[in-house]
C-alpha positions in Angstrom: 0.0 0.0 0.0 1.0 3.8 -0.7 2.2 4.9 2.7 2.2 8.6 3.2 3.6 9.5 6.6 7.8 9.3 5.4 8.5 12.6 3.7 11.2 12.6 0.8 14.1 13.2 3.4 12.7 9.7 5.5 13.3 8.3 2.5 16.8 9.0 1.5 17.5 8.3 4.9 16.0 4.5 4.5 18.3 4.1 1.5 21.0 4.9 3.3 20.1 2.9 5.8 19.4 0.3 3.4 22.7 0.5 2.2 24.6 0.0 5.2 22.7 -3.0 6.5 22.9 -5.2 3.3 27.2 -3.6 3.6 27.6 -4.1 7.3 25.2 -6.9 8.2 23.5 -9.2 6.2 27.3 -10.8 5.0 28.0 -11.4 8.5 24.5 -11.8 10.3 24.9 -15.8 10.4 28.4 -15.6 12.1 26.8 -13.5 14.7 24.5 -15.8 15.1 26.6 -18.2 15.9 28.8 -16.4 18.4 25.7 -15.4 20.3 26.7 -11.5 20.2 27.0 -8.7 17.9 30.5 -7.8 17.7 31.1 -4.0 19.9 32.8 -3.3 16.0 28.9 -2.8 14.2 27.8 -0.4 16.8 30.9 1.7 16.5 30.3 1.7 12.6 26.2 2.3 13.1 27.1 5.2 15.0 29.3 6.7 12.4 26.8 6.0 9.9 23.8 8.1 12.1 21.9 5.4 12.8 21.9 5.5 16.3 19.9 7.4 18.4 17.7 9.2 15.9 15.6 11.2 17.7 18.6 12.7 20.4 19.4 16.5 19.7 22.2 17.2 17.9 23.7 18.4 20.4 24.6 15.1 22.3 25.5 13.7 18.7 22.2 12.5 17.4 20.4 13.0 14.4 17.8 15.3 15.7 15.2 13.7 13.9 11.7 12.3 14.9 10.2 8.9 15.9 9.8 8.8 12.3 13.3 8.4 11.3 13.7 5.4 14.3 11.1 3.8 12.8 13.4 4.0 9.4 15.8 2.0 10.4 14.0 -0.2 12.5 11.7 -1.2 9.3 15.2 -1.8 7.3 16.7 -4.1 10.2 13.4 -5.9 9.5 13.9 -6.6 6.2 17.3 -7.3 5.6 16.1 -10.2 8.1 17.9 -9.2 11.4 17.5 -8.8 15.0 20.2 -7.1 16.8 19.2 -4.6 20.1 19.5 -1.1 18.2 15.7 -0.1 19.6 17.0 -1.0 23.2 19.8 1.2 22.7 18.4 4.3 20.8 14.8 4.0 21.8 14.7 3.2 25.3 18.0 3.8 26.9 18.9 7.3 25.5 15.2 8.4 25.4 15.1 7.5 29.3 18.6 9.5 30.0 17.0 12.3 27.6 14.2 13.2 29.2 14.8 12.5 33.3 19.0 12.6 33.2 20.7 15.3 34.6 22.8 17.9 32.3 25.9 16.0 33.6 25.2 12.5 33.4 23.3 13.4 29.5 26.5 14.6 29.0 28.3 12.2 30.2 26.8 9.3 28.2 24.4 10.5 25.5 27.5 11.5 22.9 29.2 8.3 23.7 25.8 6.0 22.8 25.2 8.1 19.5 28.9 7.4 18.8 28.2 3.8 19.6 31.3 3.8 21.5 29.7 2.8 25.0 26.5 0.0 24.4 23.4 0.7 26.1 20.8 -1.7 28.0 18.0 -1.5 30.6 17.6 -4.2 33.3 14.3 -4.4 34.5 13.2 -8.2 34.0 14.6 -10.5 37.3 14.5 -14.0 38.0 11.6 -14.1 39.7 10.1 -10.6 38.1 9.0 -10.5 34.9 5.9 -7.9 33.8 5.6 -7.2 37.6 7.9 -4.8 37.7 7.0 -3.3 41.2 7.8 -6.2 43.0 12.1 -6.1 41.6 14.1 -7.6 44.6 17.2 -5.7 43.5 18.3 -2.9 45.9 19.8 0.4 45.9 20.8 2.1 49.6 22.4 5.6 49.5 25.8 5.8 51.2 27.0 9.2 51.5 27.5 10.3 48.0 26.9 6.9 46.7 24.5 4.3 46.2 25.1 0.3 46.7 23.7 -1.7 44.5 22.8 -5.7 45.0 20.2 -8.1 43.2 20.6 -9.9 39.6 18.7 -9.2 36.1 18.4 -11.3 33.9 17.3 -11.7 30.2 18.9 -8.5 29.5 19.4 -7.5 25.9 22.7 -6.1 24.8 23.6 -7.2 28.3 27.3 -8.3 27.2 28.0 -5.7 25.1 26.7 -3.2 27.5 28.4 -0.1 28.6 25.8 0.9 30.8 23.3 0.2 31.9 20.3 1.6 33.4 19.0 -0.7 36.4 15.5 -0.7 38.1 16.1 -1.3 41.7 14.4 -0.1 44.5 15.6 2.4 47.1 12.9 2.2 49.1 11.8 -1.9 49.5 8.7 -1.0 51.6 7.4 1.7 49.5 6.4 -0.8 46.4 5.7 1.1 42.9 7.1 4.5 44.2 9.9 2.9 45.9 11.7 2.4 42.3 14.4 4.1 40.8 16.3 4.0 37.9 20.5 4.0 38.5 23.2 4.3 35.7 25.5 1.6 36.4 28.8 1.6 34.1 30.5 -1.3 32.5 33.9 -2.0 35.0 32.3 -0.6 38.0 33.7 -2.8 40.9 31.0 -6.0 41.6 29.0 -5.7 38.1 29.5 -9.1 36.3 28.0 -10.2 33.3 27.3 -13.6 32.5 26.5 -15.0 29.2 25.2 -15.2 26.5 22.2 -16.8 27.1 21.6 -19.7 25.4 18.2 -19.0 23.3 16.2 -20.6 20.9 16.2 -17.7 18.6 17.2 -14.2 18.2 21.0 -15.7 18.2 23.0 -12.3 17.4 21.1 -9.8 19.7 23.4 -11.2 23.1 21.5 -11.4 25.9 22.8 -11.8 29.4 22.5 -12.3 33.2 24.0 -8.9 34.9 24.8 -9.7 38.8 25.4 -6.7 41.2 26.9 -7.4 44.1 28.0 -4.2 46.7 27.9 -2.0 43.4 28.8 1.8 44.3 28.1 4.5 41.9 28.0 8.1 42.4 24.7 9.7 43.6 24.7 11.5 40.3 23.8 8.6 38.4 20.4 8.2 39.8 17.9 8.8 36.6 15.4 11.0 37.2 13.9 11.1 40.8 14.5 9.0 43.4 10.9 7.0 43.9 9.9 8.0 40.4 10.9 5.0 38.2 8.1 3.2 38.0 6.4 5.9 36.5 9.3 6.9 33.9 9.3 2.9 33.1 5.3 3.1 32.4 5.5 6.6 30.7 8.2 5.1 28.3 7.0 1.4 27.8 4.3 2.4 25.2 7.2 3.5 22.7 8.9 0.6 23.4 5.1 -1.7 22.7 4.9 0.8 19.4 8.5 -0.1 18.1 7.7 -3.8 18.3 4.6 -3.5 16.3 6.6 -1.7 13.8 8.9 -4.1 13.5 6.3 -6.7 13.4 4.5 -5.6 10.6 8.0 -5.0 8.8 9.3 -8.2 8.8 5.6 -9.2 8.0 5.4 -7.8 4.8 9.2 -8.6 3.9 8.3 -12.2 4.7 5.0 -12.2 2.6 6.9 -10.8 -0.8 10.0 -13.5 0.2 7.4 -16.7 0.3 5.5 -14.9 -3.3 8.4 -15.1 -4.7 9.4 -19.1 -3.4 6.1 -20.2 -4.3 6.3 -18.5 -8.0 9.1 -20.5 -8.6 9.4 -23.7 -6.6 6.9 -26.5 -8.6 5.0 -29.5 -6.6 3.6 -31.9 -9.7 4.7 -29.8 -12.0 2.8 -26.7 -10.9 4.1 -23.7 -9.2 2.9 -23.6 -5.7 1.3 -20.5 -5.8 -0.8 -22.4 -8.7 -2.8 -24.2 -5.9 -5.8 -23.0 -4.2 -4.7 -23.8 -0.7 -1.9 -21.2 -1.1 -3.6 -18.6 -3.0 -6.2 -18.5 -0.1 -3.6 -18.5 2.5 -1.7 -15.4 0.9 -4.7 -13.9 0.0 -5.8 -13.9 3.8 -2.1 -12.9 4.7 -2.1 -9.8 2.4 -5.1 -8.7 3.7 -4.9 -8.8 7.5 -1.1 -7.4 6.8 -3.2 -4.2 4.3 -4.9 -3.8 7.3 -2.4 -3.9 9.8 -0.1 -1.1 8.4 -2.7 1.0 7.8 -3.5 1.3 11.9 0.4 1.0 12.5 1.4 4.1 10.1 -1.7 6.2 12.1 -0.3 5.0 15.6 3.4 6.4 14.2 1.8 9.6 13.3 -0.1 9.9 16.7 3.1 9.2 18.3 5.0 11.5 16.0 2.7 14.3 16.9 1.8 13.5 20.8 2.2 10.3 22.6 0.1 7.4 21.8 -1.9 5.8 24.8 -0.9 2.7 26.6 -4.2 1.5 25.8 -3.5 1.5 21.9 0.6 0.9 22.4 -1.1 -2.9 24.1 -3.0 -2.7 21.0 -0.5 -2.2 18.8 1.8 -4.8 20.5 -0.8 -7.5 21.0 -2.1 -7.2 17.1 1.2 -7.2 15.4 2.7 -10.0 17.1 0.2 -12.3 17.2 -0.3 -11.7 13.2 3.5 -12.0 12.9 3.1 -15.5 14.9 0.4 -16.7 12.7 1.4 -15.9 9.3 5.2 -16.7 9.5 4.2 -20.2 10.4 1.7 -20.4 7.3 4.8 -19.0 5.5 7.1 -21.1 6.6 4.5 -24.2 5.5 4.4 -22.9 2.1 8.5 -23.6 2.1 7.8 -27.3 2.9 11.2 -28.9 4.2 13.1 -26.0 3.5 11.1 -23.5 5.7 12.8 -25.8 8.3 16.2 -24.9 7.4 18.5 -22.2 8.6 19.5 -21.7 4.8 15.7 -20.0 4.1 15.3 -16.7 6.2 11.7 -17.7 6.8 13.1 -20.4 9.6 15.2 -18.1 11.4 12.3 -15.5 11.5 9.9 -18.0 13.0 11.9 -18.5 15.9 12.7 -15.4 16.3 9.1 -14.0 16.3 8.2 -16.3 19.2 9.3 -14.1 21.9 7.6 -10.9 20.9 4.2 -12.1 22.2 6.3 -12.1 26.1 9.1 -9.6 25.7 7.8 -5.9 25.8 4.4 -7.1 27.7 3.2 -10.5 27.8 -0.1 -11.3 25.2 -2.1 -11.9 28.5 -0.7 -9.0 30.1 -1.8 -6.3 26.9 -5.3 -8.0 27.1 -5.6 -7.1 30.9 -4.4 -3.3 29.8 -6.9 -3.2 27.4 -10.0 -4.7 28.9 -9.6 -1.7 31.5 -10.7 0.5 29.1 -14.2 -1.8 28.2 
């Protein structure tokens, strides 16, 4: 469909894009996978190329641009068929030192993530602690001019290639929601060990890790925000982070869709093209039209974004249609591959697997329908 919200600007900036993911990635996406991390070598390129941190003032390095031009390059990671933790780093972590920072610790770490010199992650999920974030375990008590940091994260995307990271804890264990706050711990501060990378059934490049703190001391100054106010800053931001994901989702949708048109043009069964069959023109035709549909309320949740912030109620929305589409049509199209949707040599495997954990990450499924049933 003819999308109209990417002005001719967006779209010289998705060719560059374009350009640098089929340069820098795609010929080395499979190694990646393999070694379970992206090497610390790609962000320092991304951030050379502008591709980090979109939306961050030029004056901390960034592109200065809108949600719109994050949205760019998240749609062009989709479909050169790769999932590496760029959103975590330019569209959670800086936007969350950008708006509640200070001027020194912005200053201190915002140039440094646009250059892609430092990686950045957020550790909210725990062992026991998933979409209940109130009830963390990990601690933060102030000491003087400093704050001591214990507990474990875990799950933690770009977690071994982090160079901070920006830790929910609570500093005040009796005060439940309001006693959360956000803390900026470094990589090579004393008792913060990483361990990994986590050994996952899919999305094999973007590293994920355990992060353990044990007597961690950072300077007072790199408390985010207000002490207390966390919770709120994590709930203020998590609909951006729910919107990205449906973006991406209906990316790699409609990247999948044209890759399986074009497999079943050409592969024959009985000396018919696949896409010859009734079976699989129904299938695609149901496909392209949920997908039709699907962009069309993702573009208008961009532009409400773009020009406001969209509600948590339609970010769950957002979240919960896109990837439970994305679930249900990448295994139709990986059925229309036969045996060789099955294998890592087709790109419709890989994505499969890797869609599987956007129903929990982000917001569990059951957890969006609660959000929005509030609102019935």
């Amino acid at each position: 469909m003819t999308r109209s919200i990417f002005s001719e600007e967006h779209e010289q900036f998705r060719e560059q894009v374009r350009r640098f993911f089929d340069k820098e990635v795609v010929p080395y996406y499979r190694d990646w996978e393999k070694s379970g991390v992206t090497p610390r070598s790609f962000w320092r390129k991304a951030g050379e190329a502008g591709l980090l941190c979109t939306t961050l003032p030029e004056e901390y390095g960034g592109g200065g641009g809108t949600f719109l031009h994050a949205c760019v390059v998240t749609e062009e990671m989709a479909r050169a068929g790769a999932n590496l933790g760029i959103a975590v780093h330019s569209d959670m972590v800086s936007p969350y030192l950008m708006h509640y920072g200070s001027p020194a610790l912005k200053q201190h770490l915002l140039p440094r993530l646009c250059r892609g010199e430092i990686v950045g992650s957020i550790g909210m999920t725990e062992p026991g602690t998933g979409s209940d974030l109130k009830n963390i375990r990990t601690t933060a008590v102030r000491d003087g001019d400093e704050w001591v940091i214990n507990g474990q994260k875990v799950w933690i995307t770009n977690g071994m290639n982090c160079g901070v990271v920006l830790v929910a804890c609570k500093t005040d264990p009796a005060a439940g929601a309001k006693g959360v706050s956000l803390i900026a711990v470094e990589e090579g501060t004393q008792g913060f060990t990483k361990q990994g990378p986590m050994d996952k059934i899919g999305l094999k490049a973007q590293d994920t890790a355990e992060l353990f703190f044990d007597n961690v001391r950072v300077p007072i100054g790199n408390l985010v925000g207000e002490e207390g106010r966390g919770f709120v800053y994590l709930m203020e931001q998590l609909p951006q982070e729910r919107l990205v994901i449906g973006v991406r989702s209906i990316a790699i949708l409609e990247a999948e869709l044209e890759r399986t048109l074009q497999y079943v043009r050409d592969r024959k069964v009985f000396g018919n093209p696949i896409l010859n069959f009734q079976n699989s023109k129904f299938k695609l035709a149901e496909a392209k039209a949920y997908i039709t549909m699907l962009r069309a309320f993702v573009d208008s949740c961009i532009l409400e974004h773009v020009n406001g912030r969209i509600s948590s109620e339609k970010a769950a929305m957002i979240k919960l249609t896109g990837t439970e589409l994305l679930g249900r049509y990448l295994d139709e199209f990986l059925q229309l591959h036969g045996g060789y949707g099955y294998s890592n040599e087709y790109g419709i495997g890989r994505a499969w697997v890797d869609a599987r954990v956007t129903r929990i990450a982000g917001g569990a499924s059951e957890v969006l329908k609660d959000i929005i049933s509030r609102g019935l």
